[in-house]
N, C-alpha and C positions, 0 to 999 in steps of 0.2 A: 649471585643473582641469576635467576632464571631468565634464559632470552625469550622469546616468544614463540621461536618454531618449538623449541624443547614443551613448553607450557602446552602448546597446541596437542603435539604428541602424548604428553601424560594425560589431557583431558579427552584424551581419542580412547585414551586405555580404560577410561572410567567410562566413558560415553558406551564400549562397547560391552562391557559388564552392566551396567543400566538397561543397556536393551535385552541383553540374554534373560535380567530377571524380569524386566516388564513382557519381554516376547511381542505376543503380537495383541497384546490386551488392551482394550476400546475403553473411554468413559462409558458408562452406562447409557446414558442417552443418544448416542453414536450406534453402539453395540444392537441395542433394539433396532434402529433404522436400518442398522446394516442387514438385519435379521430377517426383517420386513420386506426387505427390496431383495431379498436373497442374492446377495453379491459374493462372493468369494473374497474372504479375510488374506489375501496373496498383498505382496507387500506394495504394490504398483495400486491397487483399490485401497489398500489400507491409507497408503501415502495422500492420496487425493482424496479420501474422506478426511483423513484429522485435518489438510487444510484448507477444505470447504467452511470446515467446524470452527478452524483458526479465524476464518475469513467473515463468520457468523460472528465470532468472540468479539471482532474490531466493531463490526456492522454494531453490536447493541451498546459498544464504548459509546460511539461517536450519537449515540441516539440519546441524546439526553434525558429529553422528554419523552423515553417510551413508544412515540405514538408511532413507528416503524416508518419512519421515515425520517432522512437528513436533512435542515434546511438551513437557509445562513448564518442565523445567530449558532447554533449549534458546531458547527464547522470551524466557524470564526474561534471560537473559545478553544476548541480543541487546539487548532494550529499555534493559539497561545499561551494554552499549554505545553506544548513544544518548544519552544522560546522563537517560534517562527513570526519575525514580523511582516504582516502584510495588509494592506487596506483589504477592507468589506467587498470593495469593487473587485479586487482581485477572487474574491472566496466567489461572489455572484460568477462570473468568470469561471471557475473551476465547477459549477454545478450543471451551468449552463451550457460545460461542453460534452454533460452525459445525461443532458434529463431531457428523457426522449418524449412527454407526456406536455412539457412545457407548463410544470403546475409548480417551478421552481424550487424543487424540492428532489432528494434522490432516494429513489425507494430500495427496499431490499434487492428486485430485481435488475432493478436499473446499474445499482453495487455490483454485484455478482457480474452483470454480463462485461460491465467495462474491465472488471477484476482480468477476464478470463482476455478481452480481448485484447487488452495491450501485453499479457503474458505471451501471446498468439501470436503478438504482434514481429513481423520478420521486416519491416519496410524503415519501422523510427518514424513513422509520421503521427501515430495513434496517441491525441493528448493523453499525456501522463502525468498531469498534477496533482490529481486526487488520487492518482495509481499509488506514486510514490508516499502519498501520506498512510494510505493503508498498507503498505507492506515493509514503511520502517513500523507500524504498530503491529504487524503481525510479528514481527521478531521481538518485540519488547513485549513480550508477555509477561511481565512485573509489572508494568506500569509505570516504569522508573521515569519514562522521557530519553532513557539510551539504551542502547543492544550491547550485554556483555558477551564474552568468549562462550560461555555456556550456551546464551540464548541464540549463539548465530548458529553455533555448531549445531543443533537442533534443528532448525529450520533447514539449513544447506545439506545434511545428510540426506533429509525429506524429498530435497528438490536433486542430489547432483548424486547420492548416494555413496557409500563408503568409498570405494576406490578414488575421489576425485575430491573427497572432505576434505584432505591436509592443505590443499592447492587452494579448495576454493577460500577456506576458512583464511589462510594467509592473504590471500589476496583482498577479503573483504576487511580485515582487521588492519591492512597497509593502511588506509585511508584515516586511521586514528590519529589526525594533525596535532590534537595537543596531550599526547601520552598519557591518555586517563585509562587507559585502557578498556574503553567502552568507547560508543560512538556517538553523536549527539544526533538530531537531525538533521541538522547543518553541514556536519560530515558527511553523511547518507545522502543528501540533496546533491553535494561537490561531488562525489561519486559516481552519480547516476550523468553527470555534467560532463567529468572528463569521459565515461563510458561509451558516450555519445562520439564513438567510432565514424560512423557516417558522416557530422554532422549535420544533419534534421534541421536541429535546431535552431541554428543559426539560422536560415533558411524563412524570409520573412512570411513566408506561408505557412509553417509551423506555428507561429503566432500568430494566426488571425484570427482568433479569439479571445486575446489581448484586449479588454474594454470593449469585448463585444455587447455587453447589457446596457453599459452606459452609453454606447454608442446610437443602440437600436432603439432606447428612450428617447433622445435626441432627435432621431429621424422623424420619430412618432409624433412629438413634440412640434417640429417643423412642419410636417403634412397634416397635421390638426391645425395650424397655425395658417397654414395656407388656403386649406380647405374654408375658415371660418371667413377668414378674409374673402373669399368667392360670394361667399350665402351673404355678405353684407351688401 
């Protein structure tokens, strides 16, 4: 039986045969833009276009309804499709700690900038709920609902590059608690959990945006409630 550093290393040997034949070759519609914005195909632009693209790919999963933008019922459904359980109140919560327009809903833009800014992010204080929902889907580019050996190695080359693959590939694949050898979200969640080096999180300012939406109906609720009370 093959152990899993050994696995890792055969799938590095194929990984790098893969890329010799694909080179440095764009989907088409990548390729064009790239061509347009005249960038240079060097592997540092190359890297950070396909995961712009990756980052587009999740953006129109999680759109159900097309109409370019995220909104609760949408989210909701996704995250259970993950086998993640959590109330609605929670999903209002995670939108509401990135929708800077306050139209309850998160736009492409809105996506992208959080994408980039908890990536950015050096302190651990940057909500990351919805971070972590899109970048266990941007490794699960099957669709499966888990990230296999193939699909992690792919991503982690993109981000940490050959020299640092074996290490980081092992390290992301420890966290496979129930030896499927694939990772669920739930595993991916626990990870980003014990990762939490600083602890942040812990940290009751970290969550205070915990039932921020229910709270702040509540208030509104009250000060209407108080207000009416005056005008009587």
């Amino acid at each position: 039986m093959v152990d899993r550093t050994t696995e890792v290393k055969l799938l590095m040997q194929v990984f790098d045969k893969r890329l010799q034949v694909k080179g440095a070759c764009l989907c088409p519609r990548l390729a064009r833009s790239m061509q347009r914005l005249g960038l240079k195909k060097d592997r540092r632009e190359y890297n950070e276009a396909q995961e712009l693209e990756n980052l587009l790919r999740v953006f129109d999963r999680l759109d159900r309804k097309g109409d370019k933008k995220l909104d609760l019922d949408e989210l909701f459904e996704s995250l259970k499709a993950l086998g993640y359980k959590c109330k609605k109140a929670d999903v209002e919560d995670m939108i509401w700690e990135i929708d800077e327009d306050c139209d309850r809903c998160v736009t492409w833009e809105e996506f992208k900038a959080m994408f980039y800014r908890v990536r950015n992010d050096k302190s651990g204080w940057e909500p990351r709920r919805l971070f972590n929902v899109v970048e266990f889907m941007m490794h699960d580019k099957d669709c499966s609902g888990t990230i296999d050996l193939d699909e992690c190695m792919e991503i982690l080359f993109r981000r940490f590059g050959k020299d640092m693959l074996e290490s980081k590939v092992n390290e992301f694949m420890s966290n496979d608690e129930d030896h499927s050898e694939c990772i669920s979200f739930s595993e991916f969640l626990s990870m980003d959990r014990s990762n939490d080096q600083a602890g942040t999180r812990k940290n009751p300012g970290f969550r205070l945006s915990a039932g921020i939406v229910q709270t702040t109906k509540s208030e509104n609720e009250r000060l209407l409630k108080a207000v009416n009370n005056l005008m009587r």
